[in-house]
ROSEZA-151718 format. One record per residue (C-alpha): x, y, z; residue in one letter. Coordinates in steps of 0.5 Angstrom, whole numbers, plus 500, padded with zeros to 3 digits. Layout:
X,Y,Z,A
...
END
This chain:
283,699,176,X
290,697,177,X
293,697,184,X
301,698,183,X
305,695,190,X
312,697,189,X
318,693,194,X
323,699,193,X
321,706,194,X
318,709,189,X
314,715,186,X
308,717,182,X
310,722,178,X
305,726,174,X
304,732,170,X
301,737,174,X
297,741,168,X
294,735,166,X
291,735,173,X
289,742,174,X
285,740,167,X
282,735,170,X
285,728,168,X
291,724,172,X
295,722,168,X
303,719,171,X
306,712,172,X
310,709,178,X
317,711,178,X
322,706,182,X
328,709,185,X
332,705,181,X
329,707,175,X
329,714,176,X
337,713,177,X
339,710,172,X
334,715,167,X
338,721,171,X
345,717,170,X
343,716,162,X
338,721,159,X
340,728,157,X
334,730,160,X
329,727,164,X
322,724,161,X
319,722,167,X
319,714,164,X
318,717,157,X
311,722,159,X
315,729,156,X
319,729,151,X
325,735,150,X
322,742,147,X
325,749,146,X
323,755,151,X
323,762,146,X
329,764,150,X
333,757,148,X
332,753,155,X
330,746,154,X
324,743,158,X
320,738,158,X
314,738,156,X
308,733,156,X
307,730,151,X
299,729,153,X
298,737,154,X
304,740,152,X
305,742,160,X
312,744,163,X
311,741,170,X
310,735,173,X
310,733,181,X
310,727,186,X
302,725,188,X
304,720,191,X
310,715,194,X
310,707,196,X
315,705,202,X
319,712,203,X
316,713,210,X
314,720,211,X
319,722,206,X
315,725,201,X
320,729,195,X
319,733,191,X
321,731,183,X
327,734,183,X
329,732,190,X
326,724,188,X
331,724,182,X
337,727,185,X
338,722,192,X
335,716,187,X
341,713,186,X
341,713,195,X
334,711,196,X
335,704,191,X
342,703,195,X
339,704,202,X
333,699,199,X
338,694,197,X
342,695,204,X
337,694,208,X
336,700,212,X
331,704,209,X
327,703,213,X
331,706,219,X
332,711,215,X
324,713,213,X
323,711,221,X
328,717,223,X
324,721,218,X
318,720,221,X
321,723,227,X
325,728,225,X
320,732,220,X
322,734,214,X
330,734,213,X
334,732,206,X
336,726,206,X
342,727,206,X
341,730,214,X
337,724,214,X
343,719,213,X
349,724,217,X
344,724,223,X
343,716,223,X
351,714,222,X
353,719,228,X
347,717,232,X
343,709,231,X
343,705,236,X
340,699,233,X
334,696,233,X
332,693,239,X
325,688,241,X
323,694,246,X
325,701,250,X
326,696,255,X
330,691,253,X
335,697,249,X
336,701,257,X
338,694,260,X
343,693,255,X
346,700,255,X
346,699,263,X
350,692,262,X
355,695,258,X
356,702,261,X
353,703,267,X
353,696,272,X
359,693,268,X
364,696,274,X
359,695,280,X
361,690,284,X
356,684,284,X
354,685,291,X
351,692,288,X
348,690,282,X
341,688,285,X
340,695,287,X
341,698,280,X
334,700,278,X
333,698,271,X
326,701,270,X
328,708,273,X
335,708,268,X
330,707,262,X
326,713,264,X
332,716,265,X
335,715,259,X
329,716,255,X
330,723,256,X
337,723,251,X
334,717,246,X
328,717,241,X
325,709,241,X
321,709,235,X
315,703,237,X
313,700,230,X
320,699,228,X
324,699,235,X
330,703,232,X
333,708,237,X
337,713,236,X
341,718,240,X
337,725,241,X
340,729,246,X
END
């Protein structure tokens, strides 16, 4: 058995009447990869697993080229988070998923997934740009900040030791989501 440990995100994508006939049959596709086959290919092969066919209407499909089968789906994803797309979802945001992966904030976007549920990705990304807060080593250390900057920055010196920090954290715990494996924050109310 190979095991395949993807960087970028990435899906295992499979043709679904090869499954129900008892064989698992699929490859890894990178986003990148399905980009560029969207980008270039007049219709999608899954990494060269169908090949064009005809319906007797005139439509064109792919068609595996194991069984002859006309649906393929995702099993399975590497570093997407909870992002778990459908095969003509993973094809259509690839382009966006490869260049959050070379920006750098994939993993902000698969945090907020994992709290937000099932959005598109499309939401996932408004919401992120309207409402990061960035990515601090604790909730703490994010509640402080925002005192400093917002809350205690006008209050004379002589008050300031009477600010209780810990009480405004939970406060404000109550309008943002902290996610504790990555430490990203997002305004929520």
């Amino acid at each position: 058995m190979t095991t395949t440990t993807h960087t970028e995100p990435a899906a295992w994508i499979g043709c679904l009447s090869c499954y129900n006939n008892g064989t698992l049959r699929g490859k890894w596709i990178t986003a990148r990869q399905a980009a560029d086959e969207a980008d270039t290919a007049e219709l999608i092969t899954y990494a060269g697993q169908a090949e064009p066919a005809t319906y007797p209407s005139g439509t064109t499909y792919a068609r595996c080229v194991v069984c002859g089968g006309d649906e393929f789906d995702v099993f399975d994803t590497q570093n997407m988070g909870t992002i778990r797309p459908s095969v003509r979802s993973f094809y259509r945001d690839a382009e966006q998923l490869a260049d959050l992966d070379d920006a750098g904030t994939l993993e902000q976007i698969t945090a907020l997934a994992g709290w937000l549920g099932s959005a598109s990705l499309a939401d996932l990304i408004d919401y992120n740009d309207d409402n990061y807060g960035g990515q601090w080593s604790s909730w703490q250390d994010f509640a402080d900040n925002y005192a400093d900057d917002f809350m205690t920055g006008d209050m004379p010196d002589h008050l300031a030791p009477y600010f209780d920090y810990e009480k405004y954290a939970r406060d404000l715990a109550h309008s943002y989501y902290y996610d504790d494996a990555t430490g990203h924050v997002w305004y929520s109310a």
